[in-house]
Steps between C-alpha positions, in 0.01 A plus 500: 500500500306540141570664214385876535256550174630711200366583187578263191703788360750550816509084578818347389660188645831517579710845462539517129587857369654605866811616556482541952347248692376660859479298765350657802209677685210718416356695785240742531640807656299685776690819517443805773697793561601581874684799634724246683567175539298398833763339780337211692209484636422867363200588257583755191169610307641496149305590201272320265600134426580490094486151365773421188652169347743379627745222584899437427427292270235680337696817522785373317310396201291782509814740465676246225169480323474897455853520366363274243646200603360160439402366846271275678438439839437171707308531803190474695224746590201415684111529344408813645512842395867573556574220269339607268644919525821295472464281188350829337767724586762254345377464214476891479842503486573215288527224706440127425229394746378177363746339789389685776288202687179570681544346893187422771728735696442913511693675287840672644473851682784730599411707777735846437535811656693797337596798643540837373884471410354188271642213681279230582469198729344148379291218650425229290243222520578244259191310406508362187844577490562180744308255220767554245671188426802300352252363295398878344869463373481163396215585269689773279642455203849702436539567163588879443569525867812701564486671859292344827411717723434423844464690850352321844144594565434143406644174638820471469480150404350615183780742451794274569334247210425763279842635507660095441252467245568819307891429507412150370350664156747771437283815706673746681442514810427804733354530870410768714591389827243724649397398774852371637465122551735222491535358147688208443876530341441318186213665421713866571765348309241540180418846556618755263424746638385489843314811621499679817461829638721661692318406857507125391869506404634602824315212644676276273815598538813793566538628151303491183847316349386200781132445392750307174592267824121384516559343173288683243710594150397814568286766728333856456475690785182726471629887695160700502564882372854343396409250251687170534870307521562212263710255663716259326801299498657842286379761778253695583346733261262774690263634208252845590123587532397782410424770785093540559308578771332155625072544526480093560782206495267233514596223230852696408663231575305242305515813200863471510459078461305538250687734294838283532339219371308653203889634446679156576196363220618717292882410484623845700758384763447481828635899587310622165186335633552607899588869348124501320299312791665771730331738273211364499456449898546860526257612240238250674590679833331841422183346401268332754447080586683281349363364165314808375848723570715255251612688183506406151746540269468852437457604890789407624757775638837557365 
């Protein structure tokens, strides 16, 4: 896996001058709307396919990077045209991409379907996604680094080290355990916070008070139209979204990532930053895809 080429201007070694470090995926998103989700062996025509960035990882420094925050993201796209809508798209919104690695391998896709109440349904192809590496972590300096950011459309191998390795120099770190996958307990025993929705909690356990049992100092539980719980050893604190009408809620959860760690970055507590990101994955929810429906500042809904 090379180096993907950047311009003089954007090339910096290390992560100097950046506050999030993203570690994840970056997908290509081939998006169509259906009437209804097909059962098996059924055919649904839908309607035109739409193609949008994507990615968790991508995502979630795609939303931190149009609140302004400083982020980067490490990962892998492949050297094809999807890679190259991806690396654009990030640093649209203000992302670092001078880390993102070019791979042999195609670039991710995300095959989604939405229906007309918005909700959507997600196959993903990794790709490049696969190629990156403990030594991608290895490589970074950490200087400035206060929040890691990770979520498991890569290997988790490379998750688990970048987590150990980000305790190790002082970064906090975060992972959205999405999808659900065994992680080991001393690597949830660094997480603060650990993210889930509300699906992926009740496969983890009884109450939101239990996910604490799993080890992590902390967990946000993601609830939709809701907004989110903030469990901790104190409680649980249950802050609001505001009420919209969903078009799309593709990449609302990777919004609301985002948005708690541009907040975390930027010394709110964990329920002041969980209150904002809530905000700001319901603001991305009336707008379509995932990426190009992230707010700035000055969009997001009281």
């Amino acid at each position: 896996m090379s180096p993907r080429r950047t311009s003089p201007s954007s090339r910096n070694d290390g992560v100097a001058d950046v506050t999030v470090l993203v570690l994840g995926s970056a997908n290509a998103d081939l998006v169509v709307a259906v009437p209804r989700r097909p059962g098996g062996g059924e055919t649904v025509l839908g309607g035109d396919t739409v193609v949008m960035p994507g990615g968790k990882g991508a995502n979630t420094a795609a939303a931190a990077g149009r609140l302004g925050c400083a982020v980067a993201l490490v990962g892998a796209v492949g050297p094809d045209q999807y890679g190259d809508l991806l690396v654009r798209s990030l640093a649209e919104a203000g992302v670092r991409t001078d880390l993102v690695r070019t791979s042999d391998r195609p670039t991710g896709l995300a095959y989604i379907t939405v229906t007309p109440d918005g909700e959507n349904s997600i196959v993903v192809a990794p790709g490049a996604n696969s190629d990156v590496s403990e030594s991608d972590v290895d490589a970074l300096a950490w200087d400035g680094v206060t929040v890691l950011v990770c979520s498991l459309e890569v290997p988790l191998a490379t998750v688990v080290h970048g987590i150990s390795v980000a305790a190790s120099r002082g970064a906090r770190p975060v992972l959205n355990l999405s999808p659900v996958t065994e992680v080991p307990a001393a690597t949830l025993a660094l997480l603060d916070p650990l993210i889930v929705n509300e699906h992926e909690a009740r496969e983890l356990a009884d109450t939101f008070e239990g996910l604490l049992d799993l080890g992590p100092r902390s967990v946000v539980v993601t609830l939709g139209a809701r907004g989110a719980a903030v469990v901790t050893a104190s409680g649980v604190v249950e802050v609001p979204a505001p009420a919209v009408t969903p078009v799309d809620t593709t990449g609302a959860g990777d919004a609301f990532a985002g948005a708690l760690a541009a907040g975390l970055a930027a010394g709110q507590s964990l329920v002041e930053a969980a209150r904002y990101a809530a905000r700001v994955a319901a603001t991305s929810v009336t707008r379509p895809g995932a990426q190009p429906s992230y707010p700035g500042p000055d969009e997001v809904l009281e």
